[in-house]
N, C-alpha and C positions, 0 to 999 in steps of 0.2 A: 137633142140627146142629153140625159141627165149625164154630171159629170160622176165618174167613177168615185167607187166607195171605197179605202183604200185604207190600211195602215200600216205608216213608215215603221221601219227594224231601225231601233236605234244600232249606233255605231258600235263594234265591239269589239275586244281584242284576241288574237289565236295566239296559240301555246307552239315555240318554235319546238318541236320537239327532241330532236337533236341536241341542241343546246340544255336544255331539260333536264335528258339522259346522260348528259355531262357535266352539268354543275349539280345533278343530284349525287352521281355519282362521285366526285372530288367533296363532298361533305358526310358522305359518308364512312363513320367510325365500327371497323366491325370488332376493335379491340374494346368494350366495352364488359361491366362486371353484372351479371345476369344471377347474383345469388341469392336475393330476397325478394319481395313481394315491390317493395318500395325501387330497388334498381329495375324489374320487368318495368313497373310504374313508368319510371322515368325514363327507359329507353322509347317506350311507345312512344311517348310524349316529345320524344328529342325526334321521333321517324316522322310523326305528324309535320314537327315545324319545319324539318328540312326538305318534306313534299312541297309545303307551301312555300316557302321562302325559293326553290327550284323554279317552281310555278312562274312565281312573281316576277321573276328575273328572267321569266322565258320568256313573256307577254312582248307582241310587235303589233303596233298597228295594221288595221287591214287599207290596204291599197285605197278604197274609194270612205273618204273622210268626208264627204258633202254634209253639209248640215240642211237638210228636208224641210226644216220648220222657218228659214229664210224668208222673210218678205221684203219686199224688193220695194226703193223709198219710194215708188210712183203708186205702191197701193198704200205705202204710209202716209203720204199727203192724202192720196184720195180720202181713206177714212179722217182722216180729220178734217175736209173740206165737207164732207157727207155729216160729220158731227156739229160741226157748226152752223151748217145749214137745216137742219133738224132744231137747234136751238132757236134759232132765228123764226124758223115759222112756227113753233109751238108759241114763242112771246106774241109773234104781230097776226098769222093766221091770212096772211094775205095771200092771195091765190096764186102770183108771180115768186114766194118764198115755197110753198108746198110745191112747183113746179119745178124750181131749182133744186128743190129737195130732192125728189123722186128721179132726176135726171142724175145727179149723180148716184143716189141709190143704186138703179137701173148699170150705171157704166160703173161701179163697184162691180158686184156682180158677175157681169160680164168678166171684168180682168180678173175676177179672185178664182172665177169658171176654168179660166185659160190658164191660171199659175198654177193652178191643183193639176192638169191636165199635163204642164209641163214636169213636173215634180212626181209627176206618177210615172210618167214616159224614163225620167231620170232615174228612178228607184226599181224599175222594170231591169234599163238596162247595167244596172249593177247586183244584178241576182248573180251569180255563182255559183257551179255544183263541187266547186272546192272546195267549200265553208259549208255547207249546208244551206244556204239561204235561198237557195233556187226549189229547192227541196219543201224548204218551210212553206214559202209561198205558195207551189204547188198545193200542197196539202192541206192550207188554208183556206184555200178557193172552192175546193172541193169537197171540203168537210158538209157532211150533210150535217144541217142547223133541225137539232131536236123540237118541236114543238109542242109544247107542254098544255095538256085539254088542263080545262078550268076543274074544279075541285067541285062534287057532287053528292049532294044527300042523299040516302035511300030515299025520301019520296020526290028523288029526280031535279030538286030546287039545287041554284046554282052556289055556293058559298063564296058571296062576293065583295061582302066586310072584312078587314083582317079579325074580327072578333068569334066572325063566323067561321072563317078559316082554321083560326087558333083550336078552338073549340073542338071543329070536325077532328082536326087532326091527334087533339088530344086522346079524345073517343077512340080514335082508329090505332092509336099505339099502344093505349091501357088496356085495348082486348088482345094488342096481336103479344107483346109483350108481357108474359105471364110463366111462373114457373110451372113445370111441370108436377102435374099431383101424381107421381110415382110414388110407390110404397113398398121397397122391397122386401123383401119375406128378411126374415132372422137369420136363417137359416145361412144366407146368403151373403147377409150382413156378414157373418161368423167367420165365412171363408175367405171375404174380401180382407176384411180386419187381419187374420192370420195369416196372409200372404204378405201384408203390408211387414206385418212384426217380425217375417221369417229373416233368417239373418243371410247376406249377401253369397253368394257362391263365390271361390277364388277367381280370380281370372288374372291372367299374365297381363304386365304392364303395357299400354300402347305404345306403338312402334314410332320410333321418331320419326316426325317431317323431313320431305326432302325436298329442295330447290326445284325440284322438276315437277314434285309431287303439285308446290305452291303456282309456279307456271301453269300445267296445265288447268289448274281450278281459275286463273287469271285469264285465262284464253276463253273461259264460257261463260263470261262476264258481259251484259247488253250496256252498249255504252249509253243508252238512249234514260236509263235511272236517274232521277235526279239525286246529288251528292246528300249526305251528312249534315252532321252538324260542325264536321269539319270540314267541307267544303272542298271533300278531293272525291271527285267524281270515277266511275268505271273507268271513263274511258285516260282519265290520267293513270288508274291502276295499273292498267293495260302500257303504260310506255314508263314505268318506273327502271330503273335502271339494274343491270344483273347483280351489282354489288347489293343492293339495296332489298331485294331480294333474298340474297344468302343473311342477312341482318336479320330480315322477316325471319327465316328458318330459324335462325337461332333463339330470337324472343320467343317462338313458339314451340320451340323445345325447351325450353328454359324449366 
């Protein structure tokens, strides 16, 4: 039986969240001066670093810390007795060196067979549907693996140089990739034009944001997006704290 194909989740850490929603909320300042472009500026910038700095300080390690990628010193001797023995009969070539060779070759193997096997059994049973990781693995397993047909010429020849590839592909986007030869009448042009130049209609100011307004829009947020360039993801938006929130309202009324 081949041994299992597998890959380890590194180690990683969860966001206590409670703690979170209280050391976000003791840093922040809703007394704050919202009257120029440059204060908006700097409040955003002051909410950012207090999400993260909250974040940081929420971080606990998860329960099962095992290090996966452990080799144990009985296959660290072995490889190096399998290395030196390798050396040895490539210099002398004598039949009793190629045989000690291949023996331990062979009981490598074997035990690296049996440590991957223990190591998978180990990472199996540290799956969790606490964390998501029972989750991830499932879905991993089961992901059906896309199979990509080879790249083909109209007259059916396979393209199987990267030059031939390059090529095809180039052809195939220079035709699909082209503006469109519309020409519209004047006429039309005239009207489009003088809508653009017509001058705006009144309309009453928009209604301020409300805390509830900001909640409910945070409530149909998929936590599954990956984050920013700021690196605070949905699913932190989603456990921000109420204080921090009414802050939100106000820079956005601002």
């Amino acid at each position: 039986m081949p041994s299992p194909s597998f890959h380890l989740e590194p180690s990683f850490k969860q966001i206590n969240w409670p703690k979170f929603r209280n050391i976000l909320s003791n840093i922040t300042n809703l007394n704050i001066k919202l009257k120029t472009k440059e204060d908006i500026d700097t409040a955003i910038t002051s909410l950012t670093e207090n999400i993260l700095l909250a974040k940081n300080n929420s971080l606990s390690p998860t329960l099962n810390t095992t290090s996966f990628n452990h080799i144990t010193p009985e296959i660290s001797q072995l490889i190096i007795e399998k290395r030196r023995a390798r050396n040895k009969w490539q210099h002398s070539h004598y039949p009793d060196d190629r045989h000690t060779y291949n023996s331990l070759s062979n009981k490598l193997k074997k035990i690296l067979k049996k440590h991957k096997n223990v190591l998978y059994e180990s990472h199996l049973s540290s799956l969790s549907p606490n964390i998501g990781s029972l989750w991830r693995k499932t879905k991993s397993l089961l992901k059906h693996k896309t199979i990509f047909s080879p790249l083909q010429r109209r007259n059916c020849n396979l393209a199987i140089s990267d030059q031939d590839k390059t090529e095809l592909l180039a052809q195939y986007f220079s035709n699909v990739f082209k503006p469109h030869s519309i020409l519209p009448k004047n006429s039309h042009l005239d009207q489009v034009n003088e809508f653009i130049n017509s001058p705006l209609p009144m309309s009453l100011p928009a209604k301020h944001t409300t805390p509830n307004e900001i909640s409910s829009i945070i409530k149909t947020l998929k936590i599954n997006k990956s984050p920013g360039h700021d690196q605070i993801s949905n699913q932190i938006v989603k456990n921000i704290a109420a204080k921090t929130i009414i802050q939100l309202t106000h820079i956005y009324n601002a």
